[in-house]
C-alpha positions in Angstrom: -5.0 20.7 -16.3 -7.6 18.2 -16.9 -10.9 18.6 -14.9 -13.3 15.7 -13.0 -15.9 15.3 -11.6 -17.2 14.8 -7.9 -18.0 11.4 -8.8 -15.1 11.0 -11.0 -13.2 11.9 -7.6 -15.6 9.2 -5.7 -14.3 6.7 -8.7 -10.7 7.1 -7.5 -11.0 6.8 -4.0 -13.3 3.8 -4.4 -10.5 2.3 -6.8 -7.6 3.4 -4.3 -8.8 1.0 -1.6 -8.3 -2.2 -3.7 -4.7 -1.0 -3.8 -3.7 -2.7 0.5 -7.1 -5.1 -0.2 -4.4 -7.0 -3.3 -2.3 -9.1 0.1 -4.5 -7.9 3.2 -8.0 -9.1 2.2 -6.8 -12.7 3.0 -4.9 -12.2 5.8 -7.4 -12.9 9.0 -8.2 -16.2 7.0 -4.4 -17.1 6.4 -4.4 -19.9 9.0 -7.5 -21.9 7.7 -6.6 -20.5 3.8 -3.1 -22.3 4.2 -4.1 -25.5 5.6 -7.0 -25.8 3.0 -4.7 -25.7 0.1 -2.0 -27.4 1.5 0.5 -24.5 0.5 4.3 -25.7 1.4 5.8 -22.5 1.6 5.9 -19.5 4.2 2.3 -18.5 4.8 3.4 -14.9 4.4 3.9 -15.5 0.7 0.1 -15.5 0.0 0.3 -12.2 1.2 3.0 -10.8 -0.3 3.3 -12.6 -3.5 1.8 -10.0 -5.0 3.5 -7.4 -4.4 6.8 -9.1 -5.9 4.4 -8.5 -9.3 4.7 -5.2 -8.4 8.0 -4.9 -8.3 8.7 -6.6 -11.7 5.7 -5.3 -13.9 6.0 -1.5 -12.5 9.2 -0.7 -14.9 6.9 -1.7 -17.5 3.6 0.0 -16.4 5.5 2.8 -15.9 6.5 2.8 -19.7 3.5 2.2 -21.0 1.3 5.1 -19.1 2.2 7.7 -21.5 1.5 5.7 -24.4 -2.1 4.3 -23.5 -3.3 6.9 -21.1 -4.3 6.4 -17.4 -7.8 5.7 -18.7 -7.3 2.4 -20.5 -4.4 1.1 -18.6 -7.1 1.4 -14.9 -9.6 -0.2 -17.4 -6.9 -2.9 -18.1 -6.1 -3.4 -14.5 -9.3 -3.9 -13.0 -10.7 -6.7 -15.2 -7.4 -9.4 -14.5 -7.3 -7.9 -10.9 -10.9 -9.1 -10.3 -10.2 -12.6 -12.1 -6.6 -13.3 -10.9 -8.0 -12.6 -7.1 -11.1 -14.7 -7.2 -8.9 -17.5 -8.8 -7.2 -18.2 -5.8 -9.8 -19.5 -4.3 -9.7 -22.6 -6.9 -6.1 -23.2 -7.5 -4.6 -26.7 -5.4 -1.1 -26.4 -7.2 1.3 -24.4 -5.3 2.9 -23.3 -8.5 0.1 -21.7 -9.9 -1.3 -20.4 -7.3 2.1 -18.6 -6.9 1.8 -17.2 -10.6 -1.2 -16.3 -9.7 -0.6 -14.3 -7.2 2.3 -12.8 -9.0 0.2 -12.0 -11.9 -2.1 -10.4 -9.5 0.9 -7.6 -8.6 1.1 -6.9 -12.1 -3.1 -5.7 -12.5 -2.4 -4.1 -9.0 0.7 -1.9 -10.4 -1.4 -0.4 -13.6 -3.7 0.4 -10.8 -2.2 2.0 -8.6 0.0 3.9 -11.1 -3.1 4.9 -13.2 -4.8 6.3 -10.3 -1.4 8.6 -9.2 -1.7 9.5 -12.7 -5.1 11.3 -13.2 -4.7 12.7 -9.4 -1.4 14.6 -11.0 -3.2 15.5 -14.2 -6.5 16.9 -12.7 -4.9 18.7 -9.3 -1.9 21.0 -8.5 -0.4 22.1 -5.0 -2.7 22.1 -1.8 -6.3 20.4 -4.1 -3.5 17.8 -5.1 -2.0 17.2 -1.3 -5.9 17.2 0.0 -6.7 14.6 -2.7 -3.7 12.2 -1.6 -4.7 12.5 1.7 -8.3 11.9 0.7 -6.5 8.7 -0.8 -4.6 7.9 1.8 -7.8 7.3 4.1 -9.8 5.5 1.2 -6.2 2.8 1.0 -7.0 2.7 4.9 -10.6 2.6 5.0 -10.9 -0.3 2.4 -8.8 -2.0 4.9 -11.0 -1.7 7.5 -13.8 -2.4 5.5 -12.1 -5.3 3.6 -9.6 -7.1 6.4 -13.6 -7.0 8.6 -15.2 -8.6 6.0 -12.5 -11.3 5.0 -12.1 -12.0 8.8 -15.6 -12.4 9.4 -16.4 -14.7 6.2 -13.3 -16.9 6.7 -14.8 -18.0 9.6 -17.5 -19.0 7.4 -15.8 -20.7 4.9 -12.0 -20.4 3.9 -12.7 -19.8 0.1 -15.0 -16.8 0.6 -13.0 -14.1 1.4 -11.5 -14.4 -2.1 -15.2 -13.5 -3.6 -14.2 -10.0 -2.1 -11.8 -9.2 -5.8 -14.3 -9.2 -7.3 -15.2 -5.8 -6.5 -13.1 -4.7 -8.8 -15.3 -5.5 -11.0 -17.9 -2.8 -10.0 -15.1 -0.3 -9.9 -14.5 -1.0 -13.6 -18.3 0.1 -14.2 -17.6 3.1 -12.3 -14.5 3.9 -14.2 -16.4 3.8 -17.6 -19.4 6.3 -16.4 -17.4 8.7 -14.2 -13.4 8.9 -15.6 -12.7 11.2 -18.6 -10.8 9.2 -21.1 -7.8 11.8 -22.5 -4.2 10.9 -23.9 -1.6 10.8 -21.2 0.8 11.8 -24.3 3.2 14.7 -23.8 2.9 17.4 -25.9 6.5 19.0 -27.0 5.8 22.2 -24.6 4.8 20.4 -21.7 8.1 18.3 -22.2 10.7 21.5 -22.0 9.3 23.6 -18.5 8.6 20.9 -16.1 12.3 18.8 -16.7 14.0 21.4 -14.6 11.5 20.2 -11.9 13.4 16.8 -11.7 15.5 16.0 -8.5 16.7 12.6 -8.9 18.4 12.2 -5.3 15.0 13.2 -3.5 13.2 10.8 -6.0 15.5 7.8 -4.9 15.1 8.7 -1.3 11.7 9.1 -1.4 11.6 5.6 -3.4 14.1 4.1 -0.2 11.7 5.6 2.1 8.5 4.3 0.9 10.4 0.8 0.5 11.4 0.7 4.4 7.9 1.9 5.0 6.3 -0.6 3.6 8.5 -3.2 5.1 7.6 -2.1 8.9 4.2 -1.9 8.0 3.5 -5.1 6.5 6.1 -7.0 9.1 2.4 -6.9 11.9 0.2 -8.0 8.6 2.1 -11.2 8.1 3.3 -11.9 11.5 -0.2 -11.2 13.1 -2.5 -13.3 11.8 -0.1 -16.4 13.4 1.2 -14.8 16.4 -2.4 -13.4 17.5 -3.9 -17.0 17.8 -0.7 -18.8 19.0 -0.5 -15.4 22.1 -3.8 -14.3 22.9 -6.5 -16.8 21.2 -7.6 -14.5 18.7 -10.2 -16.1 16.3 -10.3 -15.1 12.4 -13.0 -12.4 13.1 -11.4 -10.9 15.6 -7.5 -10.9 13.7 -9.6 -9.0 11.1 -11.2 -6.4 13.7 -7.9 -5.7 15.0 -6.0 -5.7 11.6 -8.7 -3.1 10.8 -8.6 -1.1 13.8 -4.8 -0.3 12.3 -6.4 0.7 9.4 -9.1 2.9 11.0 -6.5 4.7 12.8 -4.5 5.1 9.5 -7.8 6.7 8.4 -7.8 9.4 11.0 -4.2 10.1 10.6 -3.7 10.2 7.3 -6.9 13.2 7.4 -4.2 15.2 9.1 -1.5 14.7 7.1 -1.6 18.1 5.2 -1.7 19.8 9.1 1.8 17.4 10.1 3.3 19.1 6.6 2.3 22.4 7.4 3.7 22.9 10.7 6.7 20.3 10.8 7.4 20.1 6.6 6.8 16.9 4.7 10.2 15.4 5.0 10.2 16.0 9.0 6.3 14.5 9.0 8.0 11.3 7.7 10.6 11.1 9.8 7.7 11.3 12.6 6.0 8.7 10.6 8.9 6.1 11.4 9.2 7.0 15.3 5.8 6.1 15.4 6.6 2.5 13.9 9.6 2.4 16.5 6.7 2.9 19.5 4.0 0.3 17.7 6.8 -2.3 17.9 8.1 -1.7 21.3 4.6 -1.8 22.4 4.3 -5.5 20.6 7.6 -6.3 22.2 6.1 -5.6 25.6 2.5 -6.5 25.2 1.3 -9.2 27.8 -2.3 -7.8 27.8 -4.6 -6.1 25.3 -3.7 -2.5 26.3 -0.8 -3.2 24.6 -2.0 -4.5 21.8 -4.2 -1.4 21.5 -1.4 0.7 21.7 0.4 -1.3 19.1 -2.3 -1.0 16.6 -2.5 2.8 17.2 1.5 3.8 16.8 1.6 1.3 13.8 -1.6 3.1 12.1 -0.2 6.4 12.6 3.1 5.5 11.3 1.5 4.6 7.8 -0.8 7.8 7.8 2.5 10.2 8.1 4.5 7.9 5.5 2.9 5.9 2.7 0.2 9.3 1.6 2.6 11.7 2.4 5.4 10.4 0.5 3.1 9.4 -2.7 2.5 13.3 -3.0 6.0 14.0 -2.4 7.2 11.6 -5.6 4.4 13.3 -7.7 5.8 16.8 -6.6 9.2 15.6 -7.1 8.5 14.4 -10.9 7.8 16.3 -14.4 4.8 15.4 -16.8 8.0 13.6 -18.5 9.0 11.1 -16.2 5.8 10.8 -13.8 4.6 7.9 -15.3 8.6 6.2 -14.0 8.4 7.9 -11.1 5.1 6.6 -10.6 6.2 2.8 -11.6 9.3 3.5 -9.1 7.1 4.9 -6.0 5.0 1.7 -6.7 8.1 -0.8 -6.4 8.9 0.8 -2.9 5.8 0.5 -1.7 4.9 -3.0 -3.1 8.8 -4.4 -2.8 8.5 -3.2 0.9 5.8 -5.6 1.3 7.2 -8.5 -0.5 10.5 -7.9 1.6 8.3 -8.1 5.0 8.3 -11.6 4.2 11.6 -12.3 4.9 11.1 -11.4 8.5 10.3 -14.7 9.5 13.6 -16.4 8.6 15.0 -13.9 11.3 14.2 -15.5 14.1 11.3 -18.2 14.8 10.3 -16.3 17.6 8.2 -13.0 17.4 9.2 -10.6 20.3 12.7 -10.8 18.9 11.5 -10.5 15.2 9.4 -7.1 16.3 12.6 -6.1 18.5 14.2 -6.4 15.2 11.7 -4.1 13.8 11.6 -1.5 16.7 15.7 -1.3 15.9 15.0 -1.3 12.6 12.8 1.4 12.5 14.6 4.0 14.6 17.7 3.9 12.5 15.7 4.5 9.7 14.4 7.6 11.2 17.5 8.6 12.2 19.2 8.0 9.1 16.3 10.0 7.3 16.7 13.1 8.9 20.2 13.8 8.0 19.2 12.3 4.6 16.5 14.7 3.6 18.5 17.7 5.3 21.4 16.6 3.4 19.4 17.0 -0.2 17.4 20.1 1.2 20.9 21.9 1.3 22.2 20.9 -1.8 
């Protein structure tokens, strides 16, 4: 096992939270970014666009972790991450600003991917679970940090909150004073004992669950930012408060993650995870004042904590030093496709209580259909 340091541990955490900042940092501003640039497509796709980069370019990361290491593929991230993000702010054709964004997903993917790959190299069992968690509320708390920010200089000017990928930039500086730099290769040995670990019909379920997620997630960060103005008058600064209030409360959850697993088991913890999206929607459904809104932005943030962390420690317990760096690339096309598909939400219906009914249904079959899943595989 590979060993790092405190601030090595700081590093990844700090890196972590540019991982929801890749769609979300724009979000409050999307109104105002949209009619700036004139972009003639769904105003969701600015969002999401790059986690369709995800989705293609994660096959590919996934191949290439164990040839480069996690070390130089984070360093290769981070540079076209900061570039490709600040970028958008400059870009007038809709074409390229779509391959922008697209190309964004891809620096995002080696990421995310490098970053689950030194956490499974340098921790084991409960230090490993602690650490996701740990990871889990950095994700969450550069939301808060970053959606507060964006919504607050979008208001200022609509090109600013772009400026904001550029830290990725200072976590590249980190990454070279702080990461340890080792080959990711697998040695013969290591390639024999952990194959018996793999569990392909858990890995796809887990992949399926952090996919539908994702999707329930991301359906309040690219419906809110319009339906927020449009229902209660909400200005830019104030979207971004409340979009990081949801991240705040993802925050505290996801610090009690390991508790959830150790009294209910991780699979159950997710399936609580999904009721919890069920009540954020129905609350949405029903919301005429802000109380509602309130208790919308709670059950949704509480709904990520128990899923997204939880299930990122299940893939890397579910995976061998063989095929980690796949699973990895697999875990990351759930999470990132579930956001692209959250797009698509709009074309259900143009009005929003019945496209976060939609979601409410949606979200407790999934949880139904979950729990006989996982007890399914458990019995096998």
């Amino acid at each position: 096992m590979k060993k790092i340091t405190n601030f090595g541990i700081f590093t990844l955490l700090f890196v972590s939270s540019l991982i929801i900042m890749v769609g979300a940092v724009i979000a409050p501003s999307l109104s105002g970014i949209i009619e700036h640039l004139n972009f003639n497509y769904s105003p969701g796709w600015l969002i999401t666009l790059p986690s369709l980069g995800v989705v293609v370019f994660a096959p590919l990361a996934g191949r290439f972790l164990p040839k480069i290491g996690a070390f130089k593929m984070l360093c290769f991230g981070l540079i076209p991450y900061a570039l490709l993000g600040v970028a958008g702010a400059f870009i007038n054709n809709n074409y390229v600003l779509i391959v922008d964004r697209f190309l964004l997903g891809g620096a995002t993917v080696a990421i995310q991917i490098s970053v689950g790959s030194f956490i499974a190299d340098c921790f084991t069992g409960e230090k490993r679970m602690k650490l996701i968690a740990w990871q889990g509320m950095a994700v969450e708390l550069g939301g808060v940090i970053f959606l507060s920010i964006g919504g607050v200089l979008g208001e200022l000017n609509w090109q600013y909150p772009f400026y904001i990928y550029l830290i990725a930039l200072v976590c590249f500086l980190f990454v070279l004073k702080t990461l340890p730099n080792y080959s990711s290769k697998i040695e013969p040995e290591e390639e024999i004992l952990p194959l018996e670990k793999e569990d392909s019909a858990k890995v796809k379920m887990i992949f399926l669950a952090a996919l539908l997620a994702m999707v329930l997630f991301f359906v309040s960060f690219v419906t809110l930012p319009i339906y927020l103005p449009k229902s209660f008058g909400f200005s830019e600064s104030l979207i971004g408060y409340y979009m990081a209030f949801i991240s705040v409360v993802a925050v505290v959850t996801a610090s009690q993650m390991p508790k959830m697993v150790a009294r209910f088991g991780a699979e159950n913890t997710v399936v609580i995870g999904f009721l919890f999206f069920l009540l954020g929607y129905i609350s949405l459904v029903t919301s005429g004042t802000v109380v509602f809104l309130i208790l919308t932005s709670t059950f949704i943030g509480i709904g990520f904590g128990f899923t997204i962390p939880l299930l990122n420690h299940m893939m890397i317990e579910a995976s061998s030093s063989a095929n980690l760096g796949k699973n990895l690339g697999l875990y990351s096309m759930g999470v990132f496709g579930g956001q692209f598909l959250s797009t698509f939400i709009d074309y259900v219906s143009d009005d929003y209580k019945t496209i976060y009914t939609v979601a409410a249904v949606l979200a407790f079959l999934i949880a139904v259909g979950l729990f006989y899943a996982f007890k399914k595989i458990d019995q096998q």
